[in-house]
C-alpha positions as CSV (number, residue, x, y, z in Angstrom):
1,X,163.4,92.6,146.5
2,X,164.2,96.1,144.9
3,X,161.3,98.4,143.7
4,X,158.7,97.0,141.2
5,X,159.1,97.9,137.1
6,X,156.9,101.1,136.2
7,X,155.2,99.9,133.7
8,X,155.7,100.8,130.2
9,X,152.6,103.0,128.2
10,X,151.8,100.7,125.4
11,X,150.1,103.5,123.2
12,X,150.2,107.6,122.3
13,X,147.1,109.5,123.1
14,X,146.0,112.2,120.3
15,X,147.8,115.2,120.1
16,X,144.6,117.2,120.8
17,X,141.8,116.0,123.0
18,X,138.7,118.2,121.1
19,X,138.4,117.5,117.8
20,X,134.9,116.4,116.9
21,X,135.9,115.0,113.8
22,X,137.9,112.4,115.2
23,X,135.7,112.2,118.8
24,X,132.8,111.2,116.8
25,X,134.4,108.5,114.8
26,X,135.8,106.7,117.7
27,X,132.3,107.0,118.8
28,X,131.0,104.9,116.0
29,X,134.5,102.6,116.6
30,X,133.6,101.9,120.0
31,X,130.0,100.7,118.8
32,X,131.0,98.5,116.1
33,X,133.1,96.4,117.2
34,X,132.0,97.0,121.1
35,X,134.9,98.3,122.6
36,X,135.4,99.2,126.2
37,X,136.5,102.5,125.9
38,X,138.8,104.9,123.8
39,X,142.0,103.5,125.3
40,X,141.3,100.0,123.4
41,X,141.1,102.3,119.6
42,X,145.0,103.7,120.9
43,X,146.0,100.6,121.4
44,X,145.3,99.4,118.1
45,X,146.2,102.5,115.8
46,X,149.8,102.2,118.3
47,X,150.1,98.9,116.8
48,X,149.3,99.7,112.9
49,X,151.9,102.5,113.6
50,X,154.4,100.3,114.7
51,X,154.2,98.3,111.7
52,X,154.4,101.5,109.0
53,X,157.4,102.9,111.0
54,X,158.6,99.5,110.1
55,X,157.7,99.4,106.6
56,X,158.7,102.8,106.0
57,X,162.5,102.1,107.8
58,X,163.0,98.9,105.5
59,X,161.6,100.0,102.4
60,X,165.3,102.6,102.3
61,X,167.7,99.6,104.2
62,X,169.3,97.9,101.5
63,X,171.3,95.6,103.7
64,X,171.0,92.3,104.2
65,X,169.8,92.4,107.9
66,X,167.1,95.1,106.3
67,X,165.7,92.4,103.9
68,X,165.6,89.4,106.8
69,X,163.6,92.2,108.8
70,X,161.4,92.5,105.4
71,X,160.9,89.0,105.1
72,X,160.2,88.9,108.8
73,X,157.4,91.3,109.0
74,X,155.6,90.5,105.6
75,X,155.7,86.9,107.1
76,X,154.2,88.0,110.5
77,X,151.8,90.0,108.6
78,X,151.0,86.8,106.4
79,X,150.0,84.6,108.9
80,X,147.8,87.4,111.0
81,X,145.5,87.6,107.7
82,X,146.3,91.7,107.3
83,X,148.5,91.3,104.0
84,X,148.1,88.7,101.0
85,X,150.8,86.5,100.3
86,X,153.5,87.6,97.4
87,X,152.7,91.5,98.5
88,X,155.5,93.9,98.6
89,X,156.6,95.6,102.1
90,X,155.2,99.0,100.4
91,X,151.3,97.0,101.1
92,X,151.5,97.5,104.3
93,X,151.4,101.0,104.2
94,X,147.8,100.6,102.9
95,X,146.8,99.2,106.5
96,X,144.1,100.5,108.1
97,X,142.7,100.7,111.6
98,X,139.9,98.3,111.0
99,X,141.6,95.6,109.2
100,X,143.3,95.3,112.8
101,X,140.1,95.5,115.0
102,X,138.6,92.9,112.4
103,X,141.3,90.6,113.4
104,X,140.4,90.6,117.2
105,X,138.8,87.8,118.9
106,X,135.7,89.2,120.1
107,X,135.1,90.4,116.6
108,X,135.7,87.3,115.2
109,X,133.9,85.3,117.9
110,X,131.0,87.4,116.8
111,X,131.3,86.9,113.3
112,X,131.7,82.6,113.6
113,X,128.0,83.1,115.5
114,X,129.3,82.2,118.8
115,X,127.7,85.2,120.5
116,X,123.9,87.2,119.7
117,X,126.0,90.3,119.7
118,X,129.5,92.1,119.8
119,X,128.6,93.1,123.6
120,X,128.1,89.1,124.6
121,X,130.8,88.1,122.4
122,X,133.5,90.6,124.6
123,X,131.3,89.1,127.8
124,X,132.2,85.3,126.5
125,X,136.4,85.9,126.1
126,X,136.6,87.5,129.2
127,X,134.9,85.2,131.2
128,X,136.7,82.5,129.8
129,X,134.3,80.9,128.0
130,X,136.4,80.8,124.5
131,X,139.3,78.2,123.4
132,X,141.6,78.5,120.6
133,X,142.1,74.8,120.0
134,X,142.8,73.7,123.6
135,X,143.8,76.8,124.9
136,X,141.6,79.5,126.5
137,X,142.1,82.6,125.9
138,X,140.3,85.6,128.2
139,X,141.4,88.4,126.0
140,X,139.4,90.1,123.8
141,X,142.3,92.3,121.8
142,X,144.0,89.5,120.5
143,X,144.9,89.5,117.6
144,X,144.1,86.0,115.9
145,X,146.3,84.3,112.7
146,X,144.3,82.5,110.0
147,X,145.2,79.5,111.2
148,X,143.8,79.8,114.5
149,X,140.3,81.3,112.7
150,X,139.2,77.7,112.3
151,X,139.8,76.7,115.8
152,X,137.6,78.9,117.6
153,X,135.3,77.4,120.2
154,X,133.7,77.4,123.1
155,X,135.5,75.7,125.8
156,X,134.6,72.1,126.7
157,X,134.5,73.0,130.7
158,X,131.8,75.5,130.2
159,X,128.2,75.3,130.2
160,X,128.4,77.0,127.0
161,X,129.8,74.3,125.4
162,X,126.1,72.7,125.8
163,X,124.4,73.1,122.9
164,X,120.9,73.4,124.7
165,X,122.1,76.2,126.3
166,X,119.8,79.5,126.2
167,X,122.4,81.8,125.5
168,X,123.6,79.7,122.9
169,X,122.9,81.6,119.3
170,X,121.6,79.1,116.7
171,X,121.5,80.5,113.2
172,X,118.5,79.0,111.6
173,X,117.7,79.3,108.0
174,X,114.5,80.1,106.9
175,X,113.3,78.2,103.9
176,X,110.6,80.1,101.9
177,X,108.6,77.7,99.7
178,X,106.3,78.8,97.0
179,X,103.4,77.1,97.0
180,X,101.4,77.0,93.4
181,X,98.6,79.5,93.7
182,X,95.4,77.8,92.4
183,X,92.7,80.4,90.3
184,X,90.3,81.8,92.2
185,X,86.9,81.3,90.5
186,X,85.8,84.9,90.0
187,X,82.1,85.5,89.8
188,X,81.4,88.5,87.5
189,X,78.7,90.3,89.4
190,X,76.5,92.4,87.2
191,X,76.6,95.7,89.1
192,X,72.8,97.7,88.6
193,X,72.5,101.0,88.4
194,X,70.0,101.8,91.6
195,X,67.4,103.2,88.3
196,X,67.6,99.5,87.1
197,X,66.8,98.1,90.4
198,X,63.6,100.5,91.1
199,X,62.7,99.3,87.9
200,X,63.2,95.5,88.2
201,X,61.6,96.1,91.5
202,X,58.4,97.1,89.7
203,X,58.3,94.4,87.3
204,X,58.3,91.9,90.1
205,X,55.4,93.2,91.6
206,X,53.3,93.5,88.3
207,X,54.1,89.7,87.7
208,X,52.9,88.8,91.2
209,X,49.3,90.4,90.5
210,X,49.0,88.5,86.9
211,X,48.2,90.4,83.6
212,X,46.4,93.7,83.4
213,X,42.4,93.8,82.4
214,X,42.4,95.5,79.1
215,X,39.5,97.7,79.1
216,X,37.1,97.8,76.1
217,X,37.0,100.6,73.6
218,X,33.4,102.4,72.6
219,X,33.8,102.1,69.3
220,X,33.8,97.9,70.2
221,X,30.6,98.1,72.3
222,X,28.7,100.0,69.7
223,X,29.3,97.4,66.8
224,X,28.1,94.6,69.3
225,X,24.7,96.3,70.2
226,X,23.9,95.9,66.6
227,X,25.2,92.7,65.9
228,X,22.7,92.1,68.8
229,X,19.7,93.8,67.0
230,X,20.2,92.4,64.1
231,X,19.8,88.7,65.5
232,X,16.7,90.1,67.2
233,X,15.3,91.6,63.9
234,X,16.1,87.9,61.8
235,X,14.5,86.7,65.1
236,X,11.2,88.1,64.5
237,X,10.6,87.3,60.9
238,X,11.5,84.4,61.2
239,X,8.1,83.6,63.3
């Protein structure tokens, strides 16, 4: 057997490795769409550049072999969900990084509700918990076409696949009825002033003891001594 094959760098690196620009927005990348590391964001912005470079080298060929290629690539692109159908090749110039990382498994294994978070859902593909139809499939950077979207599943061999299961993530709806609010009988409450209430305090105690003893006037007494000595008087001559 002769030597093994080197193997062949799949991706570019950034030209330069501080810019904080760029190092914080592959730090919000990586937390999105939980990536493992930086390598994974490459990997992806080496594939969107493959397909400009190919845009951009068919939109000038004229040939005939230029417009198969066309036809090629816009039906590749088609079928992966990145471009509608009927677009021109100059669409795909319009690519961006996240409408590739949107078409990953994980993500889309996240998305479907397979998975509580973007963290399990990586955890699920690469432990081969996932089918595509009847085919597993342990890698999370693949990139899935619309017509596998629909046949994303957990496979039947795994204790996933049990719907019981507590890692299992089941979406529940909540239904928020409104119940008719009956009217609350108010009570008006006549609110004293604390004057009033010394007052009304007073009264109450004046009832309990019964009416007041009016006292008699002088000029009273003085008209019933002689109304007195008067019936004396008649009295006496009388006899």
């Amino acid at each position: 057997m002769g030597d093994p094959k080197k193997p062949r760098k799949k991706y570019s690196t950034p030209g330069h490795p501080w810019i904080k620009e760029r190092i914080d927005k592959e730090r919000g990348i990586i937390k999105v769409y939980g990536l493992k590391n930086k390598k994974e964001i490459w990997k992806s912005e080496s594939v969107l550049k493959r397909f400009r470079e190919q845009a951009k080298r068919l939109i000038s060929d004229v040939t005939e072999q230029g417009k198969k290629e066309e036809k090629q690539l816009l039906s590749k692109l088609i079928r992966l969900g990145l471009v509608k159908d009927g677009c021109k090749i100059e669409d795909i110039l319009d690519l961006g990084l996240e409408d590739i990382l949107e078409k990953r498994l994980q993500t889309l294994v996240f998305k479907k509700d397979l998975a509580k978070s973007i963290k399990q859902a990586r955890q699920f593909v690469i432990h081969g918990h996932i089918n595509i139809g009847d085919r597993k499939v342990d890698i999370p950077s693949y990139l899935v076409s619309l017509e596998e979207e629909g046949m994303i599943g957990f496979n039947p061999g795994s204790e996933l696949a049990n719907i019981d299961h507590p890692e299992r993530f089941v979406k529940v709806e909540k239904k928020i009825i409104k119940e008719e609010k009956k009217p609350k009988e108010v009570k008006e409450k006549t609110k004293k002033s604390p004057l009033k209430k010394k007052v009304s305090k007073k009264k109450e105690k004046l009832s309990v003891k019964g009416p007041k003893e009016t006292v008699p006037k002088a000029e009273d007494l003085v008209k019933k001594k002689e109304k007195e000595e008067k019936v004396d008087v008649e009295k006496l001559l009388e006899k």
